[in-house]
DOMIMI-729309 format. One record per residue (C-alpha): residue number from 1; residue in one letter; x, y, z. Coordinates in Angstrom, 3 decimals, always signed. Example, Ala and Ser with C-alpha at 12.3 -4.5 7.8 and 13.67 -1.06 7.14 Angstrom:
REM DOMIMI-729309
1:a:+12.300:-4.500:+7.800
2:s:+13.670:-1.060:+7.140
//
This chain:
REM DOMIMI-729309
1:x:-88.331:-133.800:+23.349
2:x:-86.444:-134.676:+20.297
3:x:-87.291:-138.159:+17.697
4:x:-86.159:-139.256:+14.558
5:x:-89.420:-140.616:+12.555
6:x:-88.040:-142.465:+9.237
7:x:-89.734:-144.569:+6.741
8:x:-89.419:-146.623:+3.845
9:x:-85.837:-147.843:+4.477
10:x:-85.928:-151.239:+2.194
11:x:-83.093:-152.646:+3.817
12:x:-81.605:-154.749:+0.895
13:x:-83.586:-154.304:-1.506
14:x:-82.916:-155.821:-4.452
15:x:-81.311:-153.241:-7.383
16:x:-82.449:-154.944:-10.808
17:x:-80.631:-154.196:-14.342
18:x:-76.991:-153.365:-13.107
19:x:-75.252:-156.092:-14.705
20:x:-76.338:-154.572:-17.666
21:x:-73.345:-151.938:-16.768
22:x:-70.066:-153.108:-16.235
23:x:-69.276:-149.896:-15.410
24:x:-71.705:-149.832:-11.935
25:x:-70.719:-149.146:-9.110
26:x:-71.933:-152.284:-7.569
27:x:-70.909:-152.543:-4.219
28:x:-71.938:-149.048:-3.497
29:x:-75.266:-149.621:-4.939
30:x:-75.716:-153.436:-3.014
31:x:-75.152:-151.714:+0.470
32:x:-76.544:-148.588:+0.331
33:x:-79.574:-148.871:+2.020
34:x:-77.773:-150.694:+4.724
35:x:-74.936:-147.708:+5.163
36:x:-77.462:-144.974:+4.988
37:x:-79.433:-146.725:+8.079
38:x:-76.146:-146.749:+9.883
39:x:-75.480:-143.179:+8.925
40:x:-79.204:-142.679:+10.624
41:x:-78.737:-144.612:+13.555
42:x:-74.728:-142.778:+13.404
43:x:-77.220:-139.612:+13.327
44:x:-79.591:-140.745:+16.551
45:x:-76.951:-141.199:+18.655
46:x:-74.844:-138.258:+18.061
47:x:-77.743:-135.929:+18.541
48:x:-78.917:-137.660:+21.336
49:x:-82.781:-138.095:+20.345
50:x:-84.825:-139.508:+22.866
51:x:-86.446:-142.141:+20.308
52:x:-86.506:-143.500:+17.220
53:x:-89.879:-144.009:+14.710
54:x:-89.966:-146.506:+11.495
55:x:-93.510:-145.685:+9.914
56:x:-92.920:-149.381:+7.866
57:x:-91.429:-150.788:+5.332
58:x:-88.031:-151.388:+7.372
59:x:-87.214:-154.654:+4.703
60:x:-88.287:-155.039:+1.530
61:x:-89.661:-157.806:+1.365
62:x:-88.712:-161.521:+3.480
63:x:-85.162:-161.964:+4.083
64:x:-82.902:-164.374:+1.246
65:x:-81.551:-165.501:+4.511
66:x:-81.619:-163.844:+8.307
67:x:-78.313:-161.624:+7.435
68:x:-80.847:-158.873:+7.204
69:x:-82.625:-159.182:+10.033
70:x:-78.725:-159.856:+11.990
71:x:-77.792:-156.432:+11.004
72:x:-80.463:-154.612:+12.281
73:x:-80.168:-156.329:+15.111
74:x:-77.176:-154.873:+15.119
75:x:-77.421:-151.565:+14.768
76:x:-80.684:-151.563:+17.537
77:x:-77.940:-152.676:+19.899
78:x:-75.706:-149.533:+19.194
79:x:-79.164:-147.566:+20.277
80:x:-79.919:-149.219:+23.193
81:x:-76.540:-148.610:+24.471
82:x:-77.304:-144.834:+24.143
83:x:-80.677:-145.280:+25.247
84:x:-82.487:-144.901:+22.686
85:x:-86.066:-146.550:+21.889
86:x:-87.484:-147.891:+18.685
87:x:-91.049:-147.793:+17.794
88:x:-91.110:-149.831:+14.971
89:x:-94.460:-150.082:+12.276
90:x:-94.454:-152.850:+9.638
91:x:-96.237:-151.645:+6.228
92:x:-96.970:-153.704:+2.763
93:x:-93.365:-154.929:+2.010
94:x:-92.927:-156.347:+5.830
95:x:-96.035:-157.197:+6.830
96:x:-96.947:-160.076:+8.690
97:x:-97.882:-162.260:+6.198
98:x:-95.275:-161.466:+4.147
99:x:-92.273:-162.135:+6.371
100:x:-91.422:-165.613:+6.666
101:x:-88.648:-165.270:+8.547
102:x:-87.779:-163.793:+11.669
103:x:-85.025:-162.763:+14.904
104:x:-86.332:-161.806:+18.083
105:x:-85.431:-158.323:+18.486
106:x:-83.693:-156.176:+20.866
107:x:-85.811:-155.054:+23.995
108:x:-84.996:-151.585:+23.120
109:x:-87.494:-152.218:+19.665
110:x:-91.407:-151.743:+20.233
111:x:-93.223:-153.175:+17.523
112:x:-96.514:-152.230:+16.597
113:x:-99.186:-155.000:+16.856
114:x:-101.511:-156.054:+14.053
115:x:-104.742:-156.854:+15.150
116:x:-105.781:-152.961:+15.907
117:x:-104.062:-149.778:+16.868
118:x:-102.649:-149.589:+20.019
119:x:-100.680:-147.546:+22.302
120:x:-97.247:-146.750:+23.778
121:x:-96.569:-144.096:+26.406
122:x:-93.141:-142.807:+27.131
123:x:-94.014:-141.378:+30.395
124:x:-90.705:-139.234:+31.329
125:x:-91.425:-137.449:+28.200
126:x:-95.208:-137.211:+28.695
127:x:-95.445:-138.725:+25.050
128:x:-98.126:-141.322:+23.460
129:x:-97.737:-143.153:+20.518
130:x:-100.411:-144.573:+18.577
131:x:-99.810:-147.125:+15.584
132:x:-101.164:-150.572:+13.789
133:x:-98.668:-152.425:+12.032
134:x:-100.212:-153.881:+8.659
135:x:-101.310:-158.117:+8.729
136:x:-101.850:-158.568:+5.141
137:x:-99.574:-156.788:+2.487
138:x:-102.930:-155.432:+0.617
139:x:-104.662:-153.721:+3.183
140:x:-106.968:-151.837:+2.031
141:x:-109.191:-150.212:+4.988
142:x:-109.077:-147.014:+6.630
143:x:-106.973:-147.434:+9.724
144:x:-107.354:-144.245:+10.860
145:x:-110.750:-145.073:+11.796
146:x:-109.294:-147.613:+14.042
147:x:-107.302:-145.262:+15.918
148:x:-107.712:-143.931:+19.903
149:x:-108.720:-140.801:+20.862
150:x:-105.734:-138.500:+21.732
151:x:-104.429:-138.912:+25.073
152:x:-105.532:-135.955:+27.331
153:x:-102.447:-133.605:+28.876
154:x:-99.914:-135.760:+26.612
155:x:-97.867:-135.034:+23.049
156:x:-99.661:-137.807:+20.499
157:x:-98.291:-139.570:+17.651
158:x:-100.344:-141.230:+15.672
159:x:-97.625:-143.902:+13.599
160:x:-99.204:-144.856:+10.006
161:x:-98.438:-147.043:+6.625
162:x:-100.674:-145.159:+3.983
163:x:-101.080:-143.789:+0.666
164:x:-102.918:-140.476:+1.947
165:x:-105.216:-138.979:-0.482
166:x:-103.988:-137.620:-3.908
167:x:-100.266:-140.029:-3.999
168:x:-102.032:-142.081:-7.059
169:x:-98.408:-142.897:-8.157
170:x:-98.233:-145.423:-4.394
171:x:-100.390:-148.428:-4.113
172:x:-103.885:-147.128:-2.065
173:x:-102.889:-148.974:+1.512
174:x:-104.728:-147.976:+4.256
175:x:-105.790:-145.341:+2.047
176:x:-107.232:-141.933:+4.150
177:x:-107.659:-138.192:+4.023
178:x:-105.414:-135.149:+5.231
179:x:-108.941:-134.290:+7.039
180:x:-109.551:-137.396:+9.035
181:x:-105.443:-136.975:+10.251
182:x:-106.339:-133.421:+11.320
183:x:-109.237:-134.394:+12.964
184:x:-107.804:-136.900:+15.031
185:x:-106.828:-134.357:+17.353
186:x:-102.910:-135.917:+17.587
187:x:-100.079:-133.208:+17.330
188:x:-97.739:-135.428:+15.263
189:x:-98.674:-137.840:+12.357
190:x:-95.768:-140.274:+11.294
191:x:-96.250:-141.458:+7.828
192:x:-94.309:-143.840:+5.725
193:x:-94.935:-145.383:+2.074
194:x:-94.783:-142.042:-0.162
195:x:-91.299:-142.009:-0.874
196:x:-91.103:-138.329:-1.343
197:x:-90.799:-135.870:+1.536
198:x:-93.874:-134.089:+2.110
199:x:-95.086:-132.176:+5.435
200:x:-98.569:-130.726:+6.074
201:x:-99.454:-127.856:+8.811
202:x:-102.942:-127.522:+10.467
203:x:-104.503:-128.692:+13.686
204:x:-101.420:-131.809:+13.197
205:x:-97.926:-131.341:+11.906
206:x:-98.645:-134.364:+9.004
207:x:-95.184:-135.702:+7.114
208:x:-93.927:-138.162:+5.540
209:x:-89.997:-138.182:+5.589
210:x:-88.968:-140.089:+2.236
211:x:-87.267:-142.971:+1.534
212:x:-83.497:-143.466:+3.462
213:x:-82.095:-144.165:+0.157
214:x:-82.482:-143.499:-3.486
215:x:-82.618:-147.106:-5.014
216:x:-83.562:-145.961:-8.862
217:x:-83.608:-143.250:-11.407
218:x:-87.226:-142.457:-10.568
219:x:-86.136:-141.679:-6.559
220:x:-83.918:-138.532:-7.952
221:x:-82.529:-135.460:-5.408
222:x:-81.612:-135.947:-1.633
223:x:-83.181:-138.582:+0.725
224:x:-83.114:-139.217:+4.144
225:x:-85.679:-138.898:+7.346
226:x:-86.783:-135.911:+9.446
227:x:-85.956:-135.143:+13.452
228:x:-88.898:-133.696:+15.091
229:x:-88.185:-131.154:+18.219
230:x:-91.371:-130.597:+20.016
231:x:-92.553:-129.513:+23.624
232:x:-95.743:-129.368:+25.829
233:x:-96.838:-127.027:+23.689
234:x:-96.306:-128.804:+20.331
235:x:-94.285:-129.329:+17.459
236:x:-91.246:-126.827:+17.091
237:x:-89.238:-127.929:+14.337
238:x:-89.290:-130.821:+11.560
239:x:-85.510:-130.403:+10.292
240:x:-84.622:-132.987:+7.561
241:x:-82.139:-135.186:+7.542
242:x:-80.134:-136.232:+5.173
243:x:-78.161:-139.683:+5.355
244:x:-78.373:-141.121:+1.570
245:x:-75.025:-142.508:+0.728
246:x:-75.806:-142.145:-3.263
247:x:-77.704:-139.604:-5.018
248:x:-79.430:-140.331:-8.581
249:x:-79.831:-137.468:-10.702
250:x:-81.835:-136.846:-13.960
251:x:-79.906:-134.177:-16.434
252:x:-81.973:-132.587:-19.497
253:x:-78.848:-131.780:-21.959
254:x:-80.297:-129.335:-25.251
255:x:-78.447:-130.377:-28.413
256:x:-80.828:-127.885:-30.404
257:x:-77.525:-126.013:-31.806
258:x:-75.628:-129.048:-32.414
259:x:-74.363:-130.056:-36.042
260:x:-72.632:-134.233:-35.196
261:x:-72.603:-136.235:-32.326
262:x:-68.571:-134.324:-30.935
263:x:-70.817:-131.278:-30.796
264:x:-73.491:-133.302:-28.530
265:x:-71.096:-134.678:-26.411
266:x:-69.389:-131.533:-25.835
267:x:-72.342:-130.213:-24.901
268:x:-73.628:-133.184:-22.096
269:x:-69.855:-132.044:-21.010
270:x:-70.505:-128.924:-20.168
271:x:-73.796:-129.972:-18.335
272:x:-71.750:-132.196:-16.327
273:x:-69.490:-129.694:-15.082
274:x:-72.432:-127.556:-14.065
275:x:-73.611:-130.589:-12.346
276:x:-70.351:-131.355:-10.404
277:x:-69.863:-127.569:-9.290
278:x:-73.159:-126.925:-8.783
279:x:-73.475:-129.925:-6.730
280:x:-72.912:-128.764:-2.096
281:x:-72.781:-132.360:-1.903
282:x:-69.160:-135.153:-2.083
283:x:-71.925:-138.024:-2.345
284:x:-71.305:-139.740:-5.487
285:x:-73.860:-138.935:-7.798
286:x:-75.490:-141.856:-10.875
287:x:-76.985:-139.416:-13.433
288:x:-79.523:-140.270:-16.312
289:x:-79.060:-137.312:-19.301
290:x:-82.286:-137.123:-21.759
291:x:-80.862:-135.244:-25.058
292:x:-83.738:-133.181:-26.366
293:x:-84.099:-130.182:-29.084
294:x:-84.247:-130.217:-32.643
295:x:-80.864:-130.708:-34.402
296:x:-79.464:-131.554:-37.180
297:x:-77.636:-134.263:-35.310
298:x:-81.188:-136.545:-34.550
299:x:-79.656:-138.502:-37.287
300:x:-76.009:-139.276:-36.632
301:x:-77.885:-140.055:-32.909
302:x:-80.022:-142.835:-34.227
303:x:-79.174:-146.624:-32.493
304:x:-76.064:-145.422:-31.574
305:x:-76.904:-144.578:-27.907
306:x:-74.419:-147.344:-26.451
307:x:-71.521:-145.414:-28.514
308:x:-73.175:-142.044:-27.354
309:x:-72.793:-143.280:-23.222
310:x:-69.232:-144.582:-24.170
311:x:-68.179:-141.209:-24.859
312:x:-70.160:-139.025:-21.633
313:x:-68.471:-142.249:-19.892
314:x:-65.127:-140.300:-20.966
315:x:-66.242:-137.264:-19.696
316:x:-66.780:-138.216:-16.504
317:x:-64.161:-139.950:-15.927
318:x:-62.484:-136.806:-16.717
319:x:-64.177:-134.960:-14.536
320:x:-63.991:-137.553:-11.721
321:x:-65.281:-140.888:-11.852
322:x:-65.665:-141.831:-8.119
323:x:-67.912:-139.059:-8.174
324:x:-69.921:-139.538:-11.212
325:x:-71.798:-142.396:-12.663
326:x:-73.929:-142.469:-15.886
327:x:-76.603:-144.945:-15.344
328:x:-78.315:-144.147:-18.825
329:x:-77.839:-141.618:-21.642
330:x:-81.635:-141.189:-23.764
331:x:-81.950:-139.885:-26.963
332:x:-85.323:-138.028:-27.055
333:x:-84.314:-135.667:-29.675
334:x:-86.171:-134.846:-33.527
335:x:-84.685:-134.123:-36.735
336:x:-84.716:-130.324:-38.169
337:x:-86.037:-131.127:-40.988
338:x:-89.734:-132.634:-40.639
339:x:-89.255:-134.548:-44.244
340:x:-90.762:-131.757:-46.441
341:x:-86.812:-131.589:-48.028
342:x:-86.680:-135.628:-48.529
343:x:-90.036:-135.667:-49.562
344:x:-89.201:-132.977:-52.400
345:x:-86.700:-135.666:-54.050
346:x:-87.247:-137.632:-56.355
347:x:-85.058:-140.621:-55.237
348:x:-84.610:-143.738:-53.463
349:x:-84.427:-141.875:-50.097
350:x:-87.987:-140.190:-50.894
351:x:-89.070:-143.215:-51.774
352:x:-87.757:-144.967:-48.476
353:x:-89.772:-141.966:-46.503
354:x:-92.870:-142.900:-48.027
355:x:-92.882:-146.352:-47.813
356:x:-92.105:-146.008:-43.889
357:x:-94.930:-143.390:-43.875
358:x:-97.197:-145.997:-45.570
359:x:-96.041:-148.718:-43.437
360:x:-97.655:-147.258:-40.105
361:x:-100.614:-148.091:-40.785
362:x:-100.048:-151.361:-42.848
363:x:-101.273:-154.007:-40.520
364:x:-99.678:-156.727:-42.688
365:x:-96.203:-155.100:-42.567
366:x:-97.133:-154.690:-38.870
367:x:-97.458:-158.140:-37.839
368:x:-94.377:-159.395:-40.128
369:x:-92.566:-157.056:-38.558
370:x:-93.583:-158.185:-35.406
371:x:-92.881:-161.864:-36.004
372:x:-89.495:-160.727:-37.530
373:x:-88.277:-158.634:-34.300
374:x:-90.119:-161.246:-31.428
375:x:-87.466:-163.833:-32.160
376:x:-84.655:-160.909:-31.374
377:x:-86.723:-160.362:-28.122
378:x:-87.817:-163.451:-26.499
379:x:-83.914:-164.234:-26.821
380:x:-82.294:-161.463:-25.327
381:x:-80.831:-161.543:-21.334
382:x:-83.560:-160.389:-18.580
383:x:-81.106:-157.246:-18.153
384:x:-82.391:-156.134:-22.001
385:x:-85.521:-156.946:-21.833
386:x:-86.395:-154.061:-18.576
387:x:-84.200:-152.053:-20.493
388:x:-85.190:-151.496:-23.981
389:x:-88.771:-150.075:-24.038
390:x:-89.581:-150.808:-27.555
391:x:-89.428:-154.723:-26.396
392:x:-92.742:-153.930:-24.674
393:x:-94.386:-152.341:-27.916
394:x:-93.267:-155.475:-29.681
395:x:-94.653:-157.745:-27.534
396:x:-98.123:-155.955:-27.516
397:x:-97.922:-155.424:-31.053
398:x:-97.508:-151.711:-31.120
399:x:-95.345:-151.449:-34.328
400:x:-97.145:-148.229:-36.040
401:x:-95.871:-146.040:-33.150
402:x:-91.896:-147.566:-33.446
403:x:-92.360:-147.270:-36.770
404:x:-92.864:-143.405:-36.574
405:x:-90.626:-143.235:-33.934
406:x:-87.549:-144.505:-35.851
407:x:-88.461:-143.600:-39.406
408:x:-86.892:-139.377:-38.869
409:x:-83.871:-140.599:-37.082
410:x:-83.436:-143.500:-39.771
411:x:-84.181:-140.957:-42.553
412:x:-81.802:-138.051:-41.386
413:x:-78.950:-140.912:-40.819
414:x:-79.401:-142.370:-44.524
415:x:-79.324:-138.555:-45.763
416:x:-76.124:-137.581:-43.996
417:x:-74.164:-140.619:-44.805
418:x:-74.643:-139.888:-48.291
//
């Protein structure tokens, strides 16, 4: 017996803060989730798996109109003409309540129900599947409790939408323990909502396979879903398998040795090469490089970021830009000198320092400054405002640690210009 279990596919998500780059690649970006589930169900069919398992989260969300739910309508048809069945769980972004629209679906789909966990038995392959689809997008119970009892002489599956103990970084739905999973007594546990891959041996083979499809920065390396090989004696193999269409990357670039900005950006170049040739994969990659180190560049760095991503933009271009996107270049660097040499001056510079020092804890300053710099914020696009984190300190009033933050970067600038 061979299945594909997958999770956590999104299908069209929405991707927020792209217009902010007119440099995106858009339409890659819009349709990815869409053309990795083809490459999937491409992937089902060509390796001729008896059936197919979506452990929730198949949309994100209710469709903007039933396009959505037409194309996977679609693409169940190209299974059932090989065959192929679909055991289909609905999690916290497609649960029932949530969904207000809907297609009847192909009769090759099996969805689970809502009101408790029930049961599906592919007999020809001696299998039993065992699943609860979620009602209410915040549901909160054990399921597992809920669960049947393993199905004597037959390969279980128990098909679940959960945080699992220890992912505090997911929303706790149908929260549980590795232990209660294990002591189910199923061979095969099908998890979805953890978007990372992560498999667990014992008495069960536990695993969840990932999202399909890297949607953000914080969803970095390959994606994809896992095909399961198993017999009457158990699981045999989880292989994973990858069908992402875009890859995000996150690229730590040291400028420690680096005297201007030309010797910065010639060395994120030389981290991109190692990136590109390094790289087994042709997927196009969208990279986020975070410059860090001491150097005596922090200052000629210092609100010029935009200028900073214009030039890495050049590089990649250079080195290929159908393969390369920068979605975001960070400056998270600190001057060399900690302001013991401005500090030893006796001029308007030294001065400057310790009036900024000062000003970090002046709660008058503070809140001028704060009225001052709202009126930029409130007025600046939606794309800005998820964009710029000091908006957020701003907002909340948090001006003593911007203050700080800018005040080397501002000081080191001032000094090299003159």
């Amino acid at each position: 017996m061979k299945f594909i279990h997958a999770a956590d596919i999104h299908l069209d998500s929405p991707l927020t803060g792209l217009s902010a780059y007119a440099d995106a690649p858009v339409e890659i970006l819009r349709t990815a989730t869409r053309d990795a589930f083809t490459n999937l169900v491409t992937e089902a069919i060509e390796q001729q798996v008896d059936f197919m398992v979506i452990a929730g989260d198949l949309y994100d969300g209710t469709w903007k109109d039933h396009n959505t739910g037409i194309y996977f309508c679609s693409q169940m048809g190209r299974l059932k003409k090989s065959g192929i069945p679909v055991y289909l769980l609905f999690g916290n972004h497609d649960a029932e309540n949530v969904m207000t629209k809907e297609l009847q679906l192909p009769d090759n789909v099996f969805p689970f129900k809502t009101g408790k966990a029930h049961t599906f038995y592919i007999k020809h392959l001696n299998a039993a599947l065992h699943g609860r689809s979620f009602k209410e997008q915040k549901t909160t119970e054990n399921l597992v409790i809920g669960y049947p009892a393993p199905v004597p002489g037959m390969f279980n599956i128990g098909v679940l939408h959960t945080a699992l103990e220890g992912n505090s970084a997911h929303a706790t739905y149908a929260p549980c323990s590795l232990d209660e999973l294990h002591a189910k007594g199923y061979q095969y546990w099908a998890l979805g909502h953890v978007h990372e891959y992560q498999k667990w041996q014992g008495a069960s083979t536990v695993v969840f396979p990932g999202n399909l499809q890297g949607r953000h920065i914080r969803e970095i390396g390959p994606r994809g879903a896992v095909i399961v090989t198993a017999d009457e004696s158990g699981v045999q193999k989880v292989e994973r398998l990858f069908v992402d269409v875009l890859r995000w990357h996150s690229l730590q670039a040291d400028v420690t040795g680096c005297n201007t900005m030309a010797d910065v950006v010639r060395t994120v170049g030389k981290e991109l090469e190692a990136l590109v040739e390094n790289s087994s994969s042709t997927r196009p990659m969208a990279v986020r490089i975070t410059l860090i180190g001491k150097t005596f560049a922090h200052g000629d760095l210092f609100g010029l970021e935009p200028q900073l991503r214009a030039e890495v933009l050049a590089l990649a271009a250079a080195l290929g830009n159908e393969r390369l996107w920068i979605e975001k270049v960070k400056v998270n660097t600190a001057a060399v000198d900690d302001g013991e040499a401005v500090n030893a001056r006796a001029d308007a510079l030294s001065d400057l320092q310790d009036f900024l020092e000062a000003a970090e804890t002046d709660q008058d300053f503070l809140k001028k400054l704060q009225e001052e710099l709202l009126g930029l914020v409130n007025k600046a696009p939606l794309e800005l405002q998820a964009a710029v984190p000091y908006f957020k300190a701003i907002r909340d009033g948090d001006l003593g640690g911007l203050v700080r933050e800018v005040r080397p970067g501002l000081v080191s600038h001032l000094a090299k210009a003159e």
